[in-house]
C-alpha positions as CSV (number, residue, x, y, z in Angstrom):
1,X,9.5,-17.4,-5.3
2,X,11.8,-15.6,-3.0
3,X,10.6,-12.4,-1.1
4,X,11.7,-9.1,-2.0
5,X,9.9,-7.6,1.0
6,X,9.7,-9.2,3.9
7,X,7.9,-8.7,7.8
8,X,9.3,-11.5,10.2
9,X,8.3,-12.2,13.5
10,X,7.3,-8.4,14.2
11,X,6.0,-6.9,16.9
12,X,4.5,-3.4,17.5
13,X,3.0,-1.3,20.3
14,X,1.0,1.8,20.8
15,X,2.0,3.2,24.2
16,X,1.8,-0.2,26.6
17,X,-1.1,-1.6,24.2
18,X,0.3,-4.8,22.0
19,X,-1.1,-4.2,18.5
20,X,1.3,-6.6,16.4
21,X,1.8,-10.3,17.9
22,X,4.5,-11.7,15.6
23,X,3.6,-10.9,12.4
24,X,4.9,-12.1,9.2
25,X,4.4,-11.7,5.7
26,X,6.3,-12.2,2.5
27,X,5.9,-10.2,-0.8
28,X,8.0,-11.4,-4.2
29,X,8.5,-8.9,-7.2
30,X,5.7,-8.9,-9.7
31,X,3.6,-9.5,-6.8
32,X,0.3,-8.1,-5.1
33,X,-0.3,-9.6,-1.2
34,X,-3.8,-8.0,-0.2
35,X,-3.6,-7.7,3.8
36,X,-7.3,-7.9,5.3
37,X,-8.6,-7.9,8.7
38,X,-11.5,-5.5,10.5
39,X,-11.6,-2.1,11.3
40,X,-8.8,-2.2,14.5
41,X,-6.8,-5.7,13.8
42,X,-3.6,-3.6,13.2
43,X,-3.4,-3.6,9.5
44,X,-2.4,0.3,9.1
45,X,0.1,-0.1,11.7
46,X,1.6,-3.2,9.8
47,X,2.1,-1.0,6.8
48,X,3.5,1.9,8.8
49,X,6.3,-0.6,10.5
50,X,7.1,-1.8,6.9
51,X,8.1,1.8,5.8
52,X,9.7,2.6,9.0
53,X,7.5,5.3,10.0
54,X,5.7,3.2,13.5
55,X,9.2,1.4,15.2
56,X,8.7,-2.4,15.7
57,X,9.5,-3.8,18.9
58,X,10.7,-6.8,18.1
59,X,11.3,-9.2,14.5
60,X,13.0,-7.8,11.2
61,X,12.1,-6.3,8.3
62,X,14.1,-7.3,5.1
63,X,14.5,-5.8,1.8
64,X,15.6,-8.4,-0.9
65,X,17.2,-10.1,1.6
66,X,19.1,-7.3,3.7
67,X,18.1,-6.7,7.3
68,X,16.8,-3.0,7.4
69,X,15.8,-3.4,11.0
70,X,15.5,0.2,12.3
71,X,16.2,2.2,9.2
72,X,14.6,5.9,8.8
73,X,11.6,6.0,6.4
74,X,13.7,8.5,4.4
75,X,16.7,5.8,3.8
76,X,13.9,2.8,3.1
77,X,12.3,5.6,0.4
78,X,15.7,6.0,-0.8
79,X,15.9,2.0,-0.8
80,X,12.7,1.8,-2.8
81,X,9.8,1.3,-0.4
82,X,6.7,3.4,-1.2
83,X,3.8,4.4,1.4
84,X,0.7,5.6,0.0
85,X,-1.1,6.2,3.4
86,X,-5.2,6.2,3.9
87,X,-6.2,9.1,3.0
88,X,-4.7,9.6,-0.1
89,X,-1.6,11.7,0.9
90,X,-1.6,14.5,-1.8
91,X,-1.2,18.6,-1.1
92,X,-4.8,19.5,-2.0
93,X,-4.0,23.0,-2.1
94,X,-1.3,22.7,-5.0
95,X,-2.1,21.7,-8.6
96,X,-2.0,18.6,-10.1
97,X,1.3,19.9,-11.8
98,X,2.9,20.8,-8.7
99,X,1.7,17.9,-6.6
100,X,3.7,15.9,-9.5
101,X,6.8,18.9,-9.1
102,X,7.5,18.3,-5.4
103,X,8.3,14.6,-6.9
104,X,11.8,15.9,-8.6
105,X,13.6,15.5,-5.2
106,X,13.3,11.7,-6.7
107,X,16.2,13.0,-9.0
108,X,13.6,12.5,-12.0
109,X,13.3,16.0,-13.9
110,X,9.6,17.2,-14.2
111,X,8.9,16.2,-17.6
112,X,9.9,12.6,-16.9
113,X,7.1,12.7,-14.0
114,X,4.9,14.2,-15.6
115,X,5.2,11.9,-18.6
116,X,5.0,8.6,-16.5
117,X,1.8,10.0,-14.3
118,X,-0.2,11.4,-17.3
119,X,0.4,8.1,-19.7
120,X,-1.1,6.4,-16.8
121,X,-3.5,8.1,-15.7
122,X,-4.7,10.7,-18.7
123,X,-7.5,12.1,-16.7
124,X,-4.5,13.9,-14.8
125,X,-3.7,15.7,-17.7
126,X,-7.2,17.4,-17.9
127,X,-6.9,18.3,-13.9
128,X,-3.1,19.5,-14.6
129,X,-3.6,22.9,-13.8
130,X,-6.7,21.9,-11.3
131,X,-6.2,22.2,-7.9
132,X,-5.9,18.9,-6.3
133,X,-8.6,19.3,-3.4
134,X,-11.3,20.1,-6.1
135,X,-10.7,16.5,-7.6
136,X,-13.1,13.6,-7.2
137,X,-11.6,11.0,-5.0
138,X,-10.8,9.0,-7.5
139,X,-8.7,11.4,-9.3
140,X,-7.1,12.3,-5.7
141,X,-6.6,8.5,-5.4
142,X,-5.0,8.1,-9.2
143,X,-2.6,10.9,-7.6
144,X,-1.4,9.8,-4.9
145,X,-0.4,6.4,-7.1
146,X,1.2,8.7,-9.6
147,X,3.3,10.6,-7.3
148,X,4.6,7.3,-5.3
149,X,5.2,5.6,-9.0
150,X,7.7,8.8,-9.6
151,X,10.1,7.5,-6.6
152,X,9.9,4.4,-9.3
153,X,9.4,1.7,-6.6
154,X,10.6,-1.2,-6.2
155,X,8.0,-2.0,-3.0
156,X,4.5,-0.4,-2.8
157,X,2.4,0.1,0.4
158,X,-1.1,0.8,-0.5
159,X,-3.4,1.4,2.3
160,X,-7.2,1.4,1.8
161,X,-7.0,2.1,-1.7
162,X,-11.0,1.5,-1.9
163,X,-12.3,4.2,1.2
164,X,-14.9,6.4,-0.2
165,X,-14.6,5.5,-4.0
166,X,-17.6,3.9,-5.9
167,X,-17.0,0.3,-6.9
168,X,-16.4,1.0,-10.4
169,X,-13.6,3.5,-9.6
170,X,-11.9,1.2,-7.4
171,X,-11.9,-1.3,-9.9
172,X,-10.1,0.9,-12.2
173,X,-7.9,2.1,-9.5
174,X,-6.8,-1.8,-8.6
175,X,-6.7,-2.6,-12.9
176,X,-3.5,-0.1,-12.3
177,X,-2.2,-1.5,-9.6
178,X,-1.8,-5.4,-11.1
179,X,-0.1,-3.4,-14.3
180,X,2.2,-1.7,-11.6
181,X,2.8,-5.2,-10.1
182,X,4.1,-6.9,-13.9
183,X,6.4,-4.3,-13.9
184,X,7.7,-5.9,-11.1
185,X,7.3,-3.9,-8.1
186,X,5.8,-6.3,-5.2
187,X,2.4,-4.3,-3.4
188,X,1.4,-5.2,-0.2
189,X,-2.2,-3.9,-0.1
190,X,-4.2,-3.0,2.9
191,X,-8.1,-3.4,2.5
192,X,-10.9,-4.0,4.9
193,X,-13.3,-5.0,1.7
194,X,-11.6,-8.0,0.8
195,X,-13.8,-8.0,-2.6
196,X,-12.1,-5.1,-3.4
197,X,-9.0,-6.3,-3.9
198,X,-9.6,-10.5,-4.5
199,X,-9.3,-10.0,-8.5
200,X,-6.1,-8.6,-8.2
201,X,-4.4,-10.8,-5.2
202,X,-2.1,-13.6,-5.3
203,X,-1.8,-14.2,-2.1
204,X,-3.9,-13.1,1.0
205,X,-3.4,-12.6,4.8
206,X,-6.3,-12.4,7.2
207,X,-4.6,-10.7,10.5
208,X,-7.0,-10.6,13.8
209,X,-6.0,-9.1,16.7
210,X,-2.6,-8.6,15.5
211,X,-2.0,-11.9,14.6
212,X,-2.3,-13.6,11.2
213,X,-5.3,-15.9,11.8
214,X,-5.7,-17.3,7.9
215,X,-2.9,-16.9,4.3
216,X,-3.4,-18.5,1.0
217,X,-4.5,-17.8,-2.3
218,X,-7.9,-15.6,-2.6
219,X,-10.1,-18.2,-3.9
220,X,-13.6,-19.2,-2.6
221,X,-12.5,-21.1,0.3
222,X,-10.9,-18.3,2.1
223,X,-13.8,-15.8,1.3
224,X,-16.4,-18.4,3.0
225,X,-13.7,-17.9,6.2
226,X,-13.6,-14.4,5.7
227,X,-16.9,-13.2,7.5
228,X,-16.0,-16.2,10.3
229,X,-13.0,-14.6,11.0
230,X,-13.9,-11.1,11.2
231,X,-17.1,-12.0,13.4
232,X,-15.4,-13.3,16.1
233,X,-12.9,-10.3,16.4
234,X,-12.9,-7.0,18.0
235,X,-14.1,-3.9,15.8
């Protein structure tokens, strides 16, 4: 399956500090790549190179096979890559409503947003007129996904979809995310709780250090590496 996305040979830095050693991974349409490591092994960084927000020192980054080396975070947006940082990334001083309204710079009008978000994710048309801090996390979480999904993606960057949220919620929260990938978007999915995420994965990267120690399919074998690999790395 040929990559849509793609991270080759990358290297990144904070200050004089190496935190990427020549990374690489490779994510296809209609697919979800879950990117797991301990706390510090450079996984958030990773992410942040792929949407152009933390400059790479060194590799390329290719989108459905164009070099897009260098390009603003604004022009890959505009290209169709979608960052949904840690944290969740909504105003929560706004309203459901006009978290989904700063959305129309995507050229969508605001009926068309709020159509997409609230078939999704009906919840979020109880909270419409609720201001977005007084959410649960959960609800914060489903929108944040709702307002990425109205720059209608073509690549989605999802970084530790699962912090704070009850098990049940994530799953919910990752059910959404596979039906986001059959539409064809490819996710690349940062998660520290690699259980989180192993229902929904074709593919996995472990990455150490700043260097991909283990890839494969999530099955049992890589799960029995899992607590091998993140023992005998920094945290």
């Amino acid at each position: 399956m040929s990559a849509l996305f793609e991270l080759r040979d990358v290297r990144a830095a904070h200050g004089r500090i190496t935190v990427l050693h020549g990374v690489g991974l490779r994510v296809a349409a209609g697919e979800v790549v879950a990117l797991l490591g301990p706390n510090g092994a450079g996984k958030t960084t990773t992410l942040r190179v792929a949407a152009g927000v933390h400059p790479a020192e060194s590799g390329r980054l290719l989108l459905g096979g164009r070099d897009v080396t260098g390009a603003r975070p604004r022009d890959l947006a505009r290209a169709g890559v979608c960052l949904i940082p840690e944290g969740r990334g909504v105003f929560p001083n706004l309203s459901v409503r006009d978290n989904l309204l700063m959305m129309t710079f995507t050229g969508r009008t605001r009926a068309e947003i709020e159509e997409v978000a609230f078939s999704r994710f009906p919840v979020l048309a109880k909270r419409a007129s609720q201001t977005a801090g007084t959410l649960s996390g959960g609800e914060q979480q489903m929108l944040a996904l709702a307002r990425g999904l109205a720059t209608d993606p073509a690549v989605l960057l999802l970084d530790e979809l699962s912090m704070g949220l009850a098990p049940l919620v994530v799953g919910r929260l990752y059910e959404q995310v596979a039906e986001i990938a059959r539409q064809g978007v490819a996710v690349l999915v940062v998660e520290q709780f690699a259980s989180a995420v192993f229902g929904i994965a074709d593919h996995a990267a472990v990455l150490v250090r700043g260097r991909i120690e283990r890839r494969g399919r999530p099955d049992d074998g890589l799960r029995a590496e899992l607590s091998a690999l993140y023992l005998g790395s920094p945290t």
